[in-house]
Each structure stands twice: as C-alpha cells, then as structure tokens.
C-alpha positions in Angstrom: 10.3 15.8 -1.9 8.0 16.6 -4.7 4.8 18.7 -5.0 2.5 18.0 -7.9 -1.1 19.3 -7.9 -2.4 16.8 -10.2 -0.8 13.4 -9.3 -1.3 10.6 -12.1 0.8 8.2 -13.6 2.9 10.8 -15.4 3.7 12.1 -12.3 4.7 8.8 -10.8 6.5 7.9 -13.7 8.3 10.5 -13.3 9.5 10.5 -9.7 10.5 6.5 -10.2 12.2 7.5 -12.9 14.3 9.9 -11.1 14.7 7.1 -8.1 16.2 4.7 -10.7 18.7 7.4 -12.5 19.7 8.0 -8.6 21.0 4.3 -8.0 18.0 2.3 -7.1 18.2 -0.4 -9.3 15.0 -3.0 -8.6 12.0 -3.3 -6.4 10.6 -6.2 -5.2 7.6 -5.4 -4.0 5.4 -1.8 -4.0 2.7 -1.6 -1.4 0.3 1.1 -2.7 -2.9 2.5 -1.3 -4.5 3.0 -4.8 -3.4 6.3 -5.5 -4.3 7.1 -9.4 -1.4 5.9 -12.1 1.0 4.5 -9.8 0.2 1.1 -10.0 1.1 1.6 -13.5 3.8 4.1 -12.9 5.9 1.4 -11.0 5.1 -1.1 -13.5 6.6 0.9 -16.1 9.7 1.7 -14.4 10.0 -1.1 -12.6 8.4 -3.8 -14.5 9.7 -6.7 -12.5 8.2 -5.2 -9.5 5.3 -7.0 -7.5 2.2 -4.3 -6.9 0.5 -4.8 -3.6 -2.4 -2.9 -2.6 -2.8 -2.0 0.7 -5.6 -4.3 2.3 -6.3 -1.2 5.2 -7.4 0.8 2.0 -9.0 -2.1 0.1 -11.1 -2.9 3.2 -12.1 0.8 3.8 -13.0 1.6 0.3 -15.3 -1.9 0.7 -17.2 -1.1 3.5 -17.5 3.2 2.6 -20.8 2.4 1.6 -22.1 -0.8 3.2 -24.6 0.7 6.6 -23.1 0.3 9.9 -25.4 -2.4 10.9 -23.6 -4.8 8.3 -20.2 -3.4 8.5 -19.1 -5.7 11.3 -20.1 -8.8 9.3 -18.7 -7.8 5.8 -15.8 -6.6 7.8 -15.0 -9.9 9.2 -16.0 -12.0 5.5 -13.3 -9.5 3.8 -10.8 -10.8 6.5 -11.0 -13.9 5.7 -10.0 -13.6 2.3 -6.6 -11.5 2.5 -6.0 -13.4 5.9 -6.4 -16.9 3.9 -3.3 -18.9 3.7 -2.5 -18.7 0.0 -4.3 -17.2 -3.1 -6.3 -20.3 -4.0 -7.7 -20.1 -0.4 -8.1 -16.6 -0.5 -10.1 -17.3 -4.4 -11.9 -19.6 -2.6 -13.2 -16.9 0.2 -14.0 -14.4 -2.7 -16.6 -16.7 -3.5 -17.8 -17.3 -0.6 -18.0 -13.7 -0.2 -19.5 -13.0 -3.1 -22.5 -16.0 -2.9 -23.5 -14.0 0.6 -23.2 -10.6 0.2 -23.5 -9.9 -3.7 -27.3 -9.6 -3.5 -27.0 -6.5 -1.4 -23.3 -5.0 -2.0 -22.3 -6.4 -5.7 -19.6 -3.8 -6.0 -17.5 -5.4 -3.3 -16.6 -8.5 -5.2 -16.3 -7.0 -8.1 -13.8 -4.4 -6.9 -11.6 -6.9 -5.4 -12.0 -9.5 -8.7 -10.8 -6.4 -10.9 -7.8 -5.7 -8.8 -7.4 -9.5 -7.7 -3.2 -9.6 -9.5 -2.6 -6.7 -6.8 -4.6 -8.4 -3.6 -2.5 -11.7 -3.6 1.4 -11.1 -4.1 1.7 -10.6 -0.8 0.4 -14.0 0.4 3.7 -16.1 -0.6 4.7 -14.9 2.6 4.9 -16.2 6.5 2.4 -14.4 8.4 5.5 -12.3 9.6 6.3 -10.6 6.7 2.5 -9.9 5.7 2.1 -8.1 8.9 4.9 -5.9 7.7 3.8 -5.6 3.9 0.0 -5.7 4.2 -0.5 -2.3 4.7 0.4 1.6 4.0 -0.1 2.4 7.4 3.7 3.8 8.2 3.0 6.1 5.3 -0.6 7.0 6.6 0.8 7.4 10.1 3.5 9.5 8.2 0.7 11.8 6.3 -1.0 11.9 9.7 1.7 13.6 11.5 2.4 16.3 8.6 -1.2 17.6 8.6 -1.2 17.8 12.4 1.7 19.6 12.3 0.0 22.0 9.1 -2.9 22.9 10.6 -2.7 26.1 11.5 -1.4 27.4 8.4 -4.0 28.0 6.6 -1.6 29.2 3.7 1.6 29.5 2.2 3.1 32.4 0.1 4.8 30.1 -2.3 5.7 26.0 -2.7 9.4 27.0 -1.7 7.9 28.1 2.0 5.2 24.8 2.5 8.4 22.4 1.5 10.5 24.1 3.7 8.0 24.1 6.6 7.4 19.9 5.4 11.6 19.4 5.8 11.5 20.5 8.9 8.6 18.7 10.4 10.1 15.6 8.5 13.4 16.1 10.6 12.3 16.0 13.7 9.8 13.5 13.7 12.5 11.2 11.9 14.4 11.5 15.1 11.6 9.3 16.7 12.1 6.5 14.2 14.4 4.2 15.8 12.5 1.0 15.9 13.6 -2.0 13.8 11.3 -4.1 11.4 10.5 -7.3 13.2 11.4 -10.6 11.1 13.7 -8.7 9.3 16.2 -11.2 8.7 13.5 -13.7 8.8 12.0 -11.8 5.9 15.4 -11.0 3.6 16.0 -14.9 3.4 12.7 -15.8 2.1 13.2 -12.7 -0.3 16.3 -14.4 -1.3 14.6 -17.9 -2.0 11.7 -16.1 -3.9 13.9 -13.2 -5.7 17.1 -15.2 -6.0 19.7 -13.4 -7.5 17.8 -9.9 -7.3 18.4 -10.4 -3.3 21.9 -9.5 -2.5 22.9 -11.0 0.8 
C-alpha cells in the first residue's frame, strides 16, 4: 500500500516500477478509470501493455453535464458504441453519435475521439471477457468499502495509524472474496491466441 497526496504519473511510475523489480514481469491489459499519469505511467513501465479505460467512468464523465431529461437517450447512443462488436463498428457508432448529439453536447465525441486507442482494446474480445474487463468496478466497489469503513474518523495522528487502520479493513473484507472470475479459462486461451508466447499456459 502506498499513500501519495499528489498522485501523477511520477507517482505511478513509480509504484509499477517497484511491481516490476518485485517479479511481475508483463501486463496485458491495464483497465484504468482515468486517474491522472497513469495511462502514461503503465506505458512507460510496461510499454507492451494494452490501456483500457474503464467505460463505467467514460460514460459518467459523458453524461456529468448533459440534463436529466437527455441522459436516458445519450446514455443508451454511448452504449451502443463500446457495446458494438468490434472497433470499426464501434467508429462507426461514434459517428452516428456525434451527427445527433454534437449540436447540443460537442464535448462528448470529442472526449471519446481523443481517447479513442484506450476505448477499443478491449473489444478483440468474446462478450465474456469484456464483461469482466470493461470496467473498474471491483476497484470502485473496493474504494467503496474502505470509506464506509473510514467514516467516522475524521482524522488520523499520522500516515503510519490511517495504513494501519486501511490493513486491517483490507483483511477482513478479503475474507469475503471467494468467488471465481467467470470464463476464466475461456478467457486465458483467447489471451494465449492474442498474446502468444507472453501467455504461459
């Protein structure tokens, strides 16, 4: 665990680069929720890896400032892109996207053309595996847990105390995860036909 006030990608850079002098030799893929520098971080470290962006985040920060009574519609026209069935497709549904909606909400398409290399990695994939890559949301559901769990300390006398406290919320709600990731198996094979040799079976 690490505690940085200032995250950026000298921070990330940093932490990676500690992963990789600990053993971990490549990445495949890095699903990110846009967090400042790491993007570029892992592609320092890790320049092989795939950077995926999490489409939870990419939808939210889309629709933050579009008014409820078109949030349903844009909503469902933004689905249709990162559920298309390959990245032409999903191209192809920008556009559509953008022809309807760039008169009122320009910013949309364009946020989503300027991080278009980290929208589409993911949609190689059977719809299996983008179910279980497509999102941030174990980390989220992760973060989620830890604040419940901080809220009623207001403060801490020092970072040693507030990791501490973090280390051991972290062990005892790791005791509740047991379940498996579905199409597992399903998902290290295609790895292995897409990856080849940097899969080891």
């Amino acid at each position: 665990m690490w505690i940085e006030r200032n995250e950026g990608s000298k921070f990330w850079t940093g932490i990676l680069n500690e992963l990789k002098n600990r053993g971990v030799q490549d990445t495949l893929i890095a699903a990110v929720d846009g967090l400042s520098g790491f993007p570029e971080a892992v592609n320092a470290v890790f320049p092989e890896t795939e950077v995926q962006l999490c489409m939870v985040h990419m939808v939210r920060n889309s629709v933050k400032y579009v008014p409820y009574k078109d949030r349903k519609a844009v909503t469902a026209d933004l689905k249709e892109i990162y559920l298309a069935p390959s990245a032409d497709a999903a191209g192809s549904a920008l556009e559509r996207f953008a022809e309807k909606w760039d008169q009122k909400y320009p910013a949309i398409s364009k946020s989503w053309r300027s991080r278009w290399n980290e929208v589409i990695p993911f949609m190689k994939f059977s719809p299996e595996i983008r179910r279980a890559i497509y999102t941030t949301n174990a980390i989220e559901s992760l973060n989620y847990t830890l604040q419940r769990n901080l809220k009623t300390r207001q403060s801490f006398p020092n970072d040693e105390a507030a990791m501490k406290l973090i280390f051991m919320i972290l062990r005892r709600i790791s005791k509740r995860w047991t379940m498996p990731i579905k199409h597992w198996g399903e998902a290290l094979h295609q790895f292995a036909v897409i990856y080849g040799d940097r899969v080891p079976l």
